[in-house]
Gaussian input, Z-matrix of N, CA and C with variables (Angstrom, degrees):
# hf/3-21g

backbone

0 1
 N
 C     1     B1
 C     2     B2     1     A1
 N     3     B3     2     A2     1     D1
 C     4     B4     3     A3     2     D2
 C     5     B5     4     A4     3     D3
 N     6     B6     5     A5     4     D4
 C     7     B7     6     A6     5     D5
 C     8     B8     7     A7     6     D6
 N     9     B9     8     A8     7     D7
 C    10    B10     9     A9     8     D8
 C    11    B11    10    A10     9     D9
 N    12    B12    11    A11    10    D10
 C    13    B13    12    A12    11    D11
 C    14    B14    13    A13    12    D12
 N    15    B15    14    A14    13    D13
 C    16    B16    15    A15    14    D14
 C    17    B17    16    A16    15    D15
 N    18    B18    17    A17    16    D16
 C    19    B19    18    A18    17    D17
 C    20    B20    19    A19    18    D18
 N    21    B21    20    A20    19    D19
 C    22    B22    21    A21    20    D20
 C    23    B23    22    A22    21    D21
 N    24    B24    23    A23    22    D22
 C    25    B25    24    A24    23    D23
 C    26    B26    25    A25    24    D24
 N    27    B27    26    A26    25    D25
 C    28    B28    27    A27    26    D26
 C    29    B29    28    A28    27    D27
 N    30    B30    29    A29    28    D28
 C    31    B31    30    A30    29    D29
 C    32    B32    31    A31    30    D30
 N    33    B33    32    A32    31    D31
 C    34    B34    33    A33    32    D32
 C    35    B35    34    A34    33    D33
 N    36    B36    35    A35    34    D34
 C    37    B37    36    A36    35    D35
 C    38    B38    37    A37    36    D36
 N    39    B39    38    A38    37    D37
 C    40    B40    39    A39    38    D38
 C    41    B41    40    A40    39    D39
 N    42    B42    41    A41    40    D40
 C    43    B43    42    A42    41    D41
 C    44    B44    43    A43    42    D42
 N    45    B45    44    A44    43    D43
 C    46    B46    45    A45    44    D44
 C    47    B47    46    A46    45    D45
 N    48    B48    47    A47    46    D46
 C    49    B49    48    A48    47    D47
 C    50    B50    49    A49    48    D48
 N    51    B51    50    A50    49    D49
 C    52    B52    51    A51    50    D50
 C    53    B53    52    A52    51    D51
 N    54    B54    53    A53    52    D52
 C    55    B55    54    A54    53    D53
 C    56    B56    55    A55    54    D54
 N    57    B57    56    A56    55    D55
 C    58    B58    57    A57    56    D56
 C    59    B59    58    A58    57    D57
 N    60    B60    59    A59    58    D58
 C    61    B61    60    A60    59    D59
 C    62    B62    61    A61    60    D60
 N    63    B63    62    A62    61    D61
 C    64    B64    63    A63    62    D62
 C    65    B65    64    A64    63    D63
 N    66    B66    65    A65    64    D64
 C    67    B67    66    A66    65    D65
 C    68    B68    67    A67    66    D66
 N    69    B69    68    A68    67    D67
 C    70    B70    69    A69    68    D68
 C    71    B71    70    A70    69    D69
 N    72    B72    71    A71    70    D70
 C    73    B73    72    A72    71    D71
 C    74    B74    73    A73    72    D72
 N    75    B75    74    A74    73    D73
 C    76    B76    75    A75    74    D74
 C    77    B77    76    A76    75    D75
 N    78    B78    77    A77    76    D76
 C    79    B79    78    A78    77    D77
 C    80    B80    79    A79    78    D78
 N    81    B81    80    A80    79    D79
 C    82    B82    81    A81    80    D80
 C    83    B83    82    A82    81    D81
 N    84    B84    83    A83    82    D82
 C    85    B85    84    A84    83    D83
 C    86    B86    85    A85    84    D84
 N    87    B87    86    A86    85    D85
 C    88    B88    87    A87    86    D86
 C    89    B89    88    A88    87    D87
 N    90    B90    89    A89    88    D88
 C    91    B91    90    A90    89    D89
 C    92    B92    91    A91    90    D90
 N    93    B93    92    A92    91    D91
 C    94    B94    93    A93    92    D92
 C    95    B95    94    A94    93    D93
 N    96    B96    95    A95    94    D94
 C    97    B97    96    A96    95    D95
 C    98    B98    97    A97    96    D96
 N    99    B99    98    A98    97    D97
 C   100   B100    99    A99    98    D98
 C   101   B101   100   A100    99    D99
 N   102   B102   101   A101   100   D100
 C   103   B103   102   A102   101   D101
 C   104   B104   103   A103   102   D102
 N   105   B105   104   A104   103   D103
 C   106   B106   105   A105   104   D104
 C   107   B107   106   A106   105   D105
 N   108   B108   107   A107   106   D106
 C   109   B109   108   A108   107   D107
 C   110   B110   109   A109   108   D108
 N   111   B111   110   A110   109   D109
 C   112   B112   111   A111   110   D110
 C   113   B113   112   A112   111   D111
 N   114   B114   113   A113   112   D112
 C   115   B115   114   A114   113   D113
 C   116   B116   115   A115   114   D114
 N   117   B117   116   A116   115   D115
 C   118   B118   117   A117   116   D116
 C   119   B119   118   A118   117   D117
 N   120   B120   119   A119   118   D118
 C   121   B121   120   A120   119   D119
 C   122   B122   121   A121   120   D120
 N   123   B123   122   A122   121   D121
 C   124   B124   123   A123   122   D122
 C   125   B125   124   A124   123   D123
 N   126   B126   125   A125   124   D124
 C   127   B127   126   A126   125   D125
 C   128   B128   127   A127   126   D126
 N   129   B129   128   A128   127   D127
 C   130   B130   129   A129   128   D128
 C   131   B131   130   A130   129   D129
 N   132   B132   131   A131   130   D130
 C   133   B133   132   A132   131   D131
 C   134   B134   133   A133   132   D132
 N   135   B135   134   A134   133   D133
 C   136   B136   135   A135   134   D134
 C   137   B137   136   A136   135   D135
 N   138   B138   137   A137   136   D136
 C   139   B139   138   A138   137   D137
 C   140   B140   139   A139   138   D138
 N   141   B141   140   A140   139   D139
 C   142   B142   141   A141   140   D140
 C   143   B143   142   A142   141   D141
 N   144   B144   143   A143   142   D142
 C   145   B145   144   A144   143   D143
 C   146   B146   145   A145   144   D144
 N   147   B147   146   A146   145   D145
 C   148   B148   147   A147   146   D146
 C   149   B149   148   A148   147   D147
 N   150   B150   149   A149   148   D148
 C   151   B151   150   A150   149   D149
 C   152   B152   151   A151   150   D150
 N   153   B153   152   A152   151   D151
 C   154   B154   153   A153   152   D152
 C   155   B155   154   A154   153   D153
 N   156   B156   155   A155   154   D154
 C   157   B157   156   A156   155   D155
 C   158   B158   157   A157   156   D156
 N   159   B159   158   A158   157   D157
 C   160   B160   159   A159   158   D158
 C   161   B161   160   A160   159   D159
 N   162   B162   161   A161   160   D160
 C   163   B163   162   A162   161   D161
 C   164   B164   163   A163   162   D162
 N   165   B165   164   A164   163   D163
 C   166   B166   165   A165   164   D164
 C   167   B167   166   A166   165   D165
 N   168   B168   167   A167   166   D166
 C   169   B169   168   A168   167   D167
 C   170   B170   169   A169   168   D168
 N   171   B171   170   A170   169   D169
 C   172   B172   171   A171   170   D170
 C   173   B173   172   A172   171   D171
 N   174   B174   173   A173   172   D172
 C   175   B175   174   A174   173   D173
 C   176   B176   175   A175   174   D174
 N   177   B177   176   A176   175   D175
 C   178   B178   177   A177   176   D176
 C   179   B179   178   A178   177   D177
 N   180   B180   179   A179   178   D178
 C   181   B181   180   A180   179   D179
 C   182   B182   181   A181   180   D180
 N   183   B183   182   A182   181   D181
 C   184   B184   183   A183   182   D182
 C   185   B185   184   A184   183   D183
 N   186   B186   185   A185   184   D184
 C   187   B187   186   A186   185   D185
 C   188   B188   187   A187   186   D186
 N   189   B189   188   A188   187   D187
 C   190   B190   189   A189   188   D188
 C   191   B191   190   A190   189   D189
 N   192   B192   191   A191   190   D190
 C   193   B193   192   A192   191   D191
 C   194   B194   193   A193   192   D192
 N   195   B195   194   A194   193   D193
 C   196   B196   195   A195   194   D194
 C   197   B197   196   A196   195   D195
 N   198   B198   197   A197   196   D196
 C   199   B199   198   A198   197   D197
 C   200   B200   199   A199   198   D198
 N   201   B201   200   A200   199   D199
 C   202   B202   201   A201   200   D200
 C   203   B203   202   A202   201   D201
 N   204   B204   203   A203   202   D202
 C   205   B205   204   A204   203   D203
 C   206   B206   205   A205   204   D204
 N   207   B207   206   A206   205   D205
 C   208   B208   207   A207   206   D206
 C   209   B209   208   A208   207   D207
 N   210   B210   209   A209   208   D208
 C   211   B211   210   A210   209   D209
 C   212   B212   211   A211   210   D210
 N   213   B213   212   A212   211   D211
 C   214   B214   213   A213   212   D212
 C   215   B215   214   A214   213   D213
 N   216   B216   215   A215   214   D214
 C   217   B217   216   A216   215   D215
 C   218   B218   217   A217   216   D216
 N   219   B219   218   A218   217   D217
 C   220   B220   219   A219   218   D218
 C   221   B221   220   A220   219   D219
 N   222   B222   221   A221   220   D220
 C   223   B223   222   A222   221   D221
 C   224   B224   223   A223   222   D222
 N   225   B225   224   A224   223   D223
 C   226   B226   225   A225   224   D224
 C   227   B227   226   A226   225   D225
 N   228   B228   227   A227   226   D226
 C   229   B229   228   A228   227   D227
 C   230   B230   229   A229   228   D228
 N   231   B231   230   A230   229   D229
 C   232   B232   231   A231   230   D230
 C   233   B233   232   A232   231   D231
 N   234   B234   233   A233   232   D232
 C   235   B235   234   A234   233   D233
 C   236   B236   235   A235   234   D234
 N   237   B237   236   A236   235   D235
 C   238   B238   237   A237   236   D236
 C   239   B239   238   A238   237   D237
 N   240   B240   239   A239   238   D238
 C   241   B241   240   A240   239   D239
 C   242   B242   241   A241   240   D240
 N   243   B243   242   A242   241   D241
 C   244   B244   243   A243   242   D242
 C   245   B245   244   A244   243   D243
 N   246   B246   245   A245   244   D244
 C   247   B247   246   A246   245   D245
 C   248   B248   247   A247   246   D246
 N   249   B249   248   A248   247   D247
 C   250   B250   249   A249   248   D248
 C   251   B251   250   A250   249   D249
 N   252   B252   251   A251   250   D250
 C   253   B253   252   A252   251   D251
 C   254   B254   253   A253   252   D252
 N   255   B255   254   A254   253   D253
 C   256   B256   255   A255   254   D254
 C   257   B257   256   A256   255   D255
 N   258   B258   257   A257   256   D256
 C   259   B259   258   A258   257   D257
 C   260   B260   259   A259   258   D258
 N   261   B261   260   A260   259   D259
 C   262   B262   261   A261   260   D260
 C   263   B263   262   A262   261   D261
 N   264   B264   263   A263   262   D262
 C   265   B265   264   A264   263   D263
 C   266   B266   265   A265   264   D264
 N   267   B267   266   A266   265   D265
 C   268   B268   267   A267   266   D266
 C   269   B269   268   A268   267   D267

   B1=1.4428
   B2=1.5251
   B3=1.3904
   B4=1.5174
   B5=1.4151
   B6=1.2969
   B7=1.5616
   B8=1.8053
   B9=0.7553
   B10=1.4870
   B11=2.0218
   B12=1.7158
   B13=1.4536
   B14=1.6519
   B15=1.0504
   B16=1.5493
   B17=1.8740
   B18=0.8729
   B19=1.9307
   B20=2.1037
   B21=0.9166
   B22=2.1208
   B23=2.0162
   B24=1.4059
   B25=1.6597
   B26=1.6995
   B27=1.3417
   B28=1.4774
   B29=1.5067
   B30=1.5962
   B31=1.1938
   B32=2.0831
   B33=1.1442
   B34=1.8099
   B35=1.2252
   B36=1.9068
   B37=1.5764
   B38=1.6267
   B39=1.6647
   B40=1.0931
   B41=1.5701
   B42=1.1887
   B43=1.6753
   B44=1.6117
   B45=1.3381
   B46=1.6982
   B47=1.8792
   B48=1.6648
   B49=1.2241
   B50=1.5860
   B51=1.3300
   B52=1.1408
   B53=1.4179
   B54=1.5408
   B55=1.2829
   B56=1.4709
   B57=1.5100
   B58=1.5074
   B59=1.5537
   B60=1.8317
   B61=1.2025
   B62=1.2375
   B63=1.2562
   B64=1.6278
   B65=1.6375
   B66=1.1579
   B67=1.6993
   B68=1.2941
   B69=1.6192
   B70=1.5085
   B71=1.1830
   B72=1.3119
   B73=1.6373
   B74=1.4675
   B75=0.9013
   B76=1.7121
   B77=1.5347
   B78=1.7392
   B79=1.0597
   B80=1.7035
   B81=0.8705
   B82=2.0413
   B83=1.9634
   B84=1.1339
   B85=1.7213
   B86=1.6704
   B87=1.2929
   B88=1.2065
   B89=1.7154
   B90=0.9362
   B91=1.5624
   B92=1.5677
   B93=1.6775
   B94=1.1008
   B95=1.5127
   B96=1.5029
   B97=1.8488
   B98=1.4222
   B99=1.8226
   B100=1.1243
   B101=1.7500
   B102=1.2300
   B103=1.4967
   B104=1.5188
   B105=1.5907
   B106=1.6260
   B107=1.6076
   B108=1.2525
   B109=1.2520
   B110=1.3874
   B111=1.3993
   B112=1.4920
   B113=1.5625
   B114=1.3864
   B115=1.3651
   B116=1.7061
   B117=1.3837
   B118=1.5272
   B119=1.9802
   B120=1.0342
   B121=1.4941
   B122=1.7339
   B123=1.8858
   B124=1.2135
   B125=1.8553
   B126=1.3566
   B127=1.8699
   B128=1.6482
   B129=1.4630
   B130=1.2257
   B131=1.9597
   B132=1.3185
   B133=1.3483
   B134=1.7951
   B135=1.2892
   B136=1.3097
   B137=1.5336
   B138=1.5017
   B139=1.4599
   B140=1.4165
   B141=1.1558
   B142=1.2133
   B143=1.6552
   B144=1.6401
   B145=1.6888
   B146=1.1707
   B147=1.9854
   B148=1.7319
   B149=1.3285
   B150=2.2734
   B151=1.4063
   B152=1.3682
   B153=1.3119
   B154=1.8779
   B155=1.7132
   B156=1.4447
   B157=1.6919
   B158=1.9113
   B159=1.3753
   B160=1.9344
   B161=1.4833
   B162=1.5701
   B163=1.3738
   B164=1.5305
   B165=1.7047
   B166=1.6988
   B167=1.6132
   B168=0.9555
   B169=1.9035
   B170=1.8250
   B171=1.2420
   B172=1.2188
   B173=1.5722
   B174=1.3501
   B175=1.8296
   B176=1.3403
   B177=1.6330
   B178=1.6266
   B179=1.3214
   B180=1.5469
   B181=1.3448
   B182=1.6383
   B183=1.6476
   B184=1.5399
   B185=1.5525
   B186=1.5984
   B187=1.7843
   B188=0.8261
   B189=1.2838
   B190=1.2211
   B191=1.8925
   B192=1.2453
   B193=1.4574
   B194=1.6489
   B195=1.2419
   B196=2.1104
   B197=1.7327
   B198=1.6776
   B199=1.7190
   B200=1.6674
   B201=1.3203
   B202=1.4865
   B203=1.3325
   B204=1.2044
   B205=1.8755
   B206=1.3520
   B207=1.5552
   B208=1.1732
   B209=1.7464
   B210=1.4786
   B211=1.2348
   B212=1.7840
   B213=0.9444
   B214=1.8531
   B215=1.9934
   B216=0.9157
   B217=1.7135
   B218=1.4452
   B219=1.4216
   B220=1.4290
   B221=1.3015
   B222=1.7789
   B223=1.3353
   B224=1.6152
   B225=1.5244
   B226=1.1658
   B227=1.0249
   B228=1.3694
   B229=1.3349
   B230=1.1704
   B231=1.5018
   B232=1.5135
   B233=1.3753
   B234=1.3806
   B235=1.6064
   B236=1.6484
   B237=1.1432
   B238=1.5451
   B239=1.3742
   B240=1.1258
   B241=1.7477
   B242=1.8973
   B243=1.4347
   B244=1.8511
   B245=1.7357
   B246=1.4227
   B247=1.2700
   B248=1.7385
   B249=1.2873
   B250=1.1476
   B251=1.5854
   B252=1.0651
   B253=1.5353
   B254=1.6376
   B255=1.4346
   B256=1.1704
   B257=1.4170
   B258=1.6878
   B259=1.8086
   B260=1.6030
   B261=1.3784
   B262=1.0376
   B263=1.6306
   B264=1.8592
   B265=1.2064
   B266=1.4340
   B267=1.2098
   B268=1.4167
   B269=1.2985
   A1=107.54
   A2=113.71
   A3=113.57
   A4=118.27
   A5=103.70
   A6=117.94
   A7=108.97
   A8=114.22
   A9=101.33
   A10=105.10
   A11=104.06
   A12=109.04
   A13=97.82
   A14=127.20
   A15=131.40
   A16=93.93
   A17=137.27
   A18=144.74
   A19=100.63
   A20=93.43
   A21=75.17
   A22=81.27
   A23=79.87
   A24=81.26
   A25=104.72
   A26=102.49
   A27=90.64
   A28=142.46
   A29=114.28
   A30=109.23
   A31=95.34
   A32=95.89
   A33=100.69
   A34=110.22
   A35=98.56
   A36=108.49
   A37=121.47
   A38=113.42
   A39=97.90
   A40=121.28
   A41=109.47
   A42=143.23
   A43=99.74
   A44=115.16
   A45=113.67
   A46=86.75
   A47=131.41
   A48=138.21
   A49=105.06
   A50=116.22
   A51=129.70
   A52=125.40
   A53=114.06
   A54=106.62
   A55=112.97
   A56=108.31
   A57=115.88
   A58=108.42
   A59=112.02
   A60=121.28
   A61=129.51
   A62=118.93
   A63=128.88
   A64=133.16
   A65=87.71
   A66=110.82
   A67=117.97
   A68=120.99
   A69=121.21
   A70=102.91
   A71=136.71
   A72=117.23
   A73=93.54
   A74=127.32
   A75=114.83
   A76=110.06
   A77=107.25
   A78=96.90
   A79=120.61
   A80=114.76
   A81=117.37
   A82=93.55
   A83=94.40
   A84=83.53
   A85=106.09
   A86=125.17
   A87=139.17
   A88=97.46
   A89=128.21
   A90=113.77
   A91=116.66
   A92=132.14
   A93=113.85
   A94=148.60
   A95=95.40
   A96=103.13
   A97=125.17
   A98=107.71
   A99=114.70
   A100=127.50
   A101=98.54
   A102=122.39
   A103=100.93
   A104=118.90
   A105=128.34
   A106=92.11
   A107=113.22
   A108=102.62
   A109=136.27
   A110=100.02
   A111=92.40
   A112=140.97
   A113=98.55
   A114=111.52
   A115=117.25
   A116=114.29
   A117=127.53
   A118=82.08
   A119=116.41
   A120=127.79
   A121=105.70
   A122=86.50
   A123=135.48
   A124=110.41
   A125=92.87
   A126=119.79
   A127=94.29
   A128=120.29
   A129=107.46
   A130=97.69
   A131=110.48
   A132=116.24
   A133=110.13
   A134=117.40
   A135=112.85
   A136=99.24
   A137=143.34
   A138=136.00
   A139=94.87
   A140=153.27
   A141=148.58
   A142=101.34
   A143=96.16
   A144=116.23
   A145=111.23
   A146=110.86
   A147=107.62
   A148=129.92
   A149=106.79
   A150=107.95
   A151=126.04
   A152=102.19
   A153=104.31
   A154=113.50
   A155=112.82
   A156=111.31
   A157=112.24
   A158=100.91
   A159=103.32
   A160=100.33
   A161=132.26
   A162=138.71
   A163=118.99
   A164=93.47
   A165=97.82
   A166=107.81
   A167=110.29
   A168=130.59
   A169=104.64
   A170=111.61
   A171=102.17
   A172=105.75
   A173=139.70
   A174=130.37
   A175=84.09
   A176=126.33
   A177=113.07
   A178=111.62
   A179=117.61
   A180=129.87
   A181=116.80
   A182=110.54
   A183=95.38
   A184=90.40
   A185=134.02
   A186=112.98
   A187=136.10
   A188=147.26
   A189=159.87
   A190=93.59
   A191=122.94
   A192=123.22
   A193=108.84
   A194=94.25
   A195=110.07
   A196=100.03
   A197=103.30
   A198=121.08
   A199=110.34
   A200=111.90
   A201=116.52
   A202=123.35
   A203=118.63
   A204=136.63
   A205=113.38
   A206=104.69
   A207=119.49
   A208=125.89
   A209=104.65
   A210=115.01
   A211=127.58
   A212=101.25
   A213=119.81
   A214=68.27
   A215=120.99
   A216=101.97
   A217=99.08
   A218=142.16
   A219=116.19
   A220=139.82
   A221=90.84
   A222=114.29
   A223=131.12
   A224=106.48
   A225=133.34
   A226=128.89
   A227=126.04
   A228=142.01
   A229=124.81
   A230=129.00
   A231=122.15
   A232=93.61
   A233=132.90
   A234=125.60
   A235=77.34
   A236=128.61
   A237=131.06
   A238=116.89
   A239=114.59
   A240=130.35
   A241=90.83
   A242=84.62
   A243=80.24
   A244=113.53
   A245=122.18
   A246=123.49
   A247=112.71
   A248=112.82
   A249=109.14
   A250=108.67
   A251=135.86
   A252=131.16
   A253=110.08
   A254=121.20
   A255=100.88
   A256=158.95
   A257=85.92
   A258=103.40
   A259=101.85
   A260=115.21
   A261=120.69
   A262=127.76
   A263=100.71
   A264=109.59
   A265=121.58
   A266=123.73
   A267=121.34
   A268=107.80
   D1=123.61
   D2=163.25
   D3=-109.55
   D4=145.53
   D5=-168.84
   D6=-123.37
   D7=95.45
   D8=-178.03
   D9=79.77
   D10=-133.36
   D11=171.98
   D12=-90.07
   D13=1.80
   D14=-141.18
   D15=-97.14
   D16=92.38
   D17=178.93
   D18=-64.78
   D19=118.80
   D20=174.26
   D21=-126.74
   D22=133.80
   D23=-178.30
   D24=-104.26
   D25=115.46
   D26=156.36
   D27=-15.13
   D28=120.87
   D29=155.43
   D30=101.99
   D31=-35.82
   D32=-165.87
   D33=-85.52
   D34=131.47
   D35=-175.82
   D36=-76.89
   D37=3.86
   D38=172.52
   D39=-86.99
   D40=-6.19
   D41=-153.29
   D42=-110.59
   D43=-0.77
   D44=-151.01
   D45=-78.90
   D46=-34.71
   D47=176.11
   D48=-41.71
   D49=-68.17
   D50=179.17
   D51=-50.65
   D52=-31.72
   D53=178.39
   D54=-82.17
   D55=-28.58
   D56=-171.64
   D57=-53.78
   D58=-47.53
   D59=175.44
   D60=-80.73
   D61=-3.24
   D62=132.34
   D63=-40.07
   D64=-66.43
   D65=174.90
   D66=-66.21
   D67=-24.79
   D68=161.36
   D69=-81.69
   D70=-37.64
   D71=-166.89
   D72=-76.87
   D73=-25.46
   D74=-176.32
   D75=-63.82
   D76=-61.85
   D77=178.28
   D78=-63.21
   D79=-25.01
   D80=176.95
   D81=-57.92
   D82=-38.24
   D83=-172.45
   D84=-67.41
   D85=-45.11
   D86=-161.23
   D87=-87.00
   D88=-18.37
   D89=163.47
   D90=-106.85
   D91=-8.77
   D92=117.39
   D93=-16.92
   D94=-81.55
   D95=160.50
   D96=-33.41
   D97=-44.31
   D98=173.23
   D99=-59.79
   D100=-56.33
   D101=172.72
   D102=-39.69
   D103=-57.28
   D104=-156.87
   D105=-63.12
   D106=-67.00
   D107=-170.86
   D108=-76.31
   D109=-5.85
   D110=152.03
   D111=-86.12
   D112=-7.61
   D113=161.15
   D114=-77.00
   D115=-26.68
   D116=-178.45
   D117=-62.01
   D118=-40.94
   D119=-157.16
   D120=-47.43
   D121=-67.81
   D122=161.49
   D123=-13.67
   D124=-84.31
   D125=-178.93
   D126=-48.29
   D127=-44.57
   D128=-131.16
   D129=-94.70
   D130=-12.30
   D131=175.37
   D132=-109.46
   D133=-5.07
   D134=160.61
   D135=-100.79
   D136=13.03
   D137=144.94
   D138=-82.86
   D139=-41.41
   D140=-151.90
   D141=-65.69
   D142=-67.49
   D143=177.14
   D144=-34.30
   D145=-68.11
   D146=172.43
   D147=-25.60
   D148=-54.87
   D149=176.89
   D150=-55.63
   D151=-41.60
   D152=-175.81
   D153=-71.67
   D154=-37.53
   D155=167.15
   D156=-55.84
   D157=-36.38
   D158=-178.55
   D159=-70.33
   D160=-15.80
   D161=-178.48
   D162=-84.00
   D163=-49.22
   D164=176.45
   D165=-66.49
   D166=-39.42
   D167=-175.17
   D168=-58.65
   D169=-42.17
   D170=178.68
   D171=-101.03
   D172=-5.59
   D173=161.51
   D174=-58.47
   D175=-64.62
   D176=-152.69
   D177=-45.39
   D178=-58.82
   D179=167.60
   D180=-23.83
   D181=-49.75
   D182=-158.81
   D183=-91.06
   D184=-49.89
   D185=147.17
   D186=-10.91
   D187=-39.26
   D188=-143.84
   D189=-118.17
   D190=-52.86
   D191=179.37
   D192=-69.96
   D193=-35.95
   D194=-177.72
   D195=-50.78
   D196=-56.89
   D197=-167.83
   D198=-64.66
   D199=-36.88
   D200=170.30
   D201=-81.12
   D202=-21.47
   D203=155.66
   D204=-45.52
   D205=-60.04
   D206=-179.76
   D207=-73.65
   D208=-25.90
   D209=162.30
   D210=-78.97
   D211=-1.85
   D212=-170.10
   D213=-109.54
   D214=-80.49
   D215=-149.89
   D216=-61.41
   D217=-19.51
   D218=160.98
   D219=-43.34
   D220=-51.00
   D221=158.44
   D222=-18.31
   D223=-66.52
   D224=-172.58
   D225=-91.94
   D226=-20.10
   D227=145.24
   D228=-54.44
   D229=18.91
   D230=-165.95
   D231=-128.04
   D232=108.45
   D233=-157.19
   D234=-116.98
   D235=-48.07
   D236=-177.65
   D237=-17.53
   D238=-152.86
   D239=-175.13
   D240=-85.39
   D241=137.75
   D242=167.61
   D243=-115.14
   D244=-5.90
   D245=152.02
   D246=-160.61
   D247=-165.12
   D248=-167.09
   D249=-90.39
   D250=-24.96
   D251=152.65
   D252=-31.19
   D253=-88.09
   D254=151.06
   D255=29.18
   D256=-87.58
   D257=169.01
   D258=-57.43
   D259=-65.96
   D260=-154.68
   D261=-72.55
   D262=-5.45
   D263=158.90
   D264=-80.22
   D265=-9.49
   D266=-171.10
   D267=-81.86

């Protein structure tokens, strides 16, 4: 294995330092990688969650404007008698 100018030869106990600290930087790199993308994981389904809560949040919203639309034209739609004083003046 070469690393730089640095040769670590297989198998040799004078070299056994070198390989050990080989084999950790590899693995430190490879559970990095790991770590990153599971946080990409992470971000990417608590953005998901955010979008669908900004979705439910705004149906209520346009329900909620639909139900008061509809309650203003009840309102106003009632040309009839509006109580019994009224009636009983006519």
């Amino acid at each position: 294995m070469q690393i730089g100018n640095l040769i670590i030869e297989p198998w040799s106990k004078k070299n056994c330092i070198y390989r050990i600290i080989a084999i950790f930087l590899v693995l430190l790199w490879l559970t990095w990688g790991l770590v990153l993308f599971q946080e990409g994981n992470r971000l990417q389904e608590r953005l998901t969650e955010l979008q669908l809560e900004n979705q439910r949040k705004e149906e209520m919203q346009r329900r909620e404007a639909m139900y008061r639309r509809a309650a203003m034209g009840n309102q106003t739609a009632q040309p009839g008698v509006q109580n019994v004083v009224d009636t009983l003046g006519r």
